[in-house]
C-alpha positions in Angstrom: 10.0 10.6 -27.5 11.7 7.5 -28.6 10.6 5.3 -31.4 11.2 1.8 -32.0 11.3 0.7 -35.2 11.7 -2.9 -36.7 13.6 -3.4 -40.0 14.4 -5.8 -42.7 17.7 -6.4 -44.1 18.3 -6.8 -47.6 18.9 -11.0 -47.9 22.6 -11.3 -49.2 21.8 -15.3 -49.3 18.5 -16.1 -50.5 16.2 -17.0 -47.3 18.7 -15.6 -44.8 18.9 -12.4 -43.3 17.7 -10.3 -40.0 15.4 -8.1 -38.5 17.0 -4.8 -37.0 14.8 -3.2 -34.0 16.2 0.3 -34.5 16.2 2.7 -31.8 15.5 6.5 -33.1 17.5 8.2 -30.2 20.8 6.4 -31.4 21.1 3.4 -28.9 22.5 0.0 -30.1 20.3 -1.8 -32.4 19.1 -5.2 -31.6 19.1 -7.7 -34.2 17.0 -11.2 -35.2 18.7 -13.5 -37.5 17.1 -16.2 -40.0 17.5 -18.8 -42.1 14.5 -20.2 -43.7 16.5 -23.3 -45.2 16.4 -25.8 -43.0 19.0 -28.0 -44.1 21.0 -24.6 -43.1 19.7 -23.9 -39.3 22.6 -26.1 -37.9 22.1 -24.1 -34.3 19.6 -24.6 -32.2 18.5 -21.5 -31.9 18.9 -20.7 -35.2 14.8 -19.2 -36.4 12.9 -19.0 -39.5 11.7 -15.7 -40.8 8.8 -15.8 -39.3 9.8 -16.8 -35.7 12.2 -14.0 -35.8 10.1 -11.6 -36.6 7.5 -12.5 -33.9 10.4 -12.3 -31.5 11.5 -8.7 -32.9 7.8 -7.5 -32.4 7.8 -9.0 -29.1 11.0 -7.3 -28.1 9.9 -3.8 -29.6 6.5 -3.8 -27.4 8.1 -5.0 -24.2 11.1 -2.1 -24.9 8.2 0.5 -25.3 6.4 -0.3 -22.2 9.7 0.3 -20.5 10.0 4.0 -22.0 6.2 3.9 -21.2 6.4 3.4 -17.5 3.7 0.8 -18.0 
């Protein structure tokens, strides 16, 4: 059985970094990146932390109800 696991990465820049969902069975990792300081977020699809994490949990369920069948 595969798990799918979400992880935090250590913030090299204060109030940047990414969320890692992290496959157990060794596929490619998929990964959210932040930045909390706005004056920073020059993309528009740059996300806070908190919008990227929401988008890392909604990628992790959806992934497991594929491996589910469901």
């Amino acid at each position: 059985m595969v798990e799918i696991k979400i992880r935090r990465t250590p913030e090299a820049v204060p109030k940047t970094g990414s969320f890692e969902v992290y496959y157990s069975d060794g596929r490619e990792s998929v990964w959210f990146y932040y930045d909390d300081e706005k004056s920073r977020r020059l993309r528009p699809d740059a996300m806070t932390s908190e919008q990227a994490l929401e988008k890392a949990k909604e990628f992790a369920r959806e992934e497991l109800e594929k491996l589910n069948g469901l």
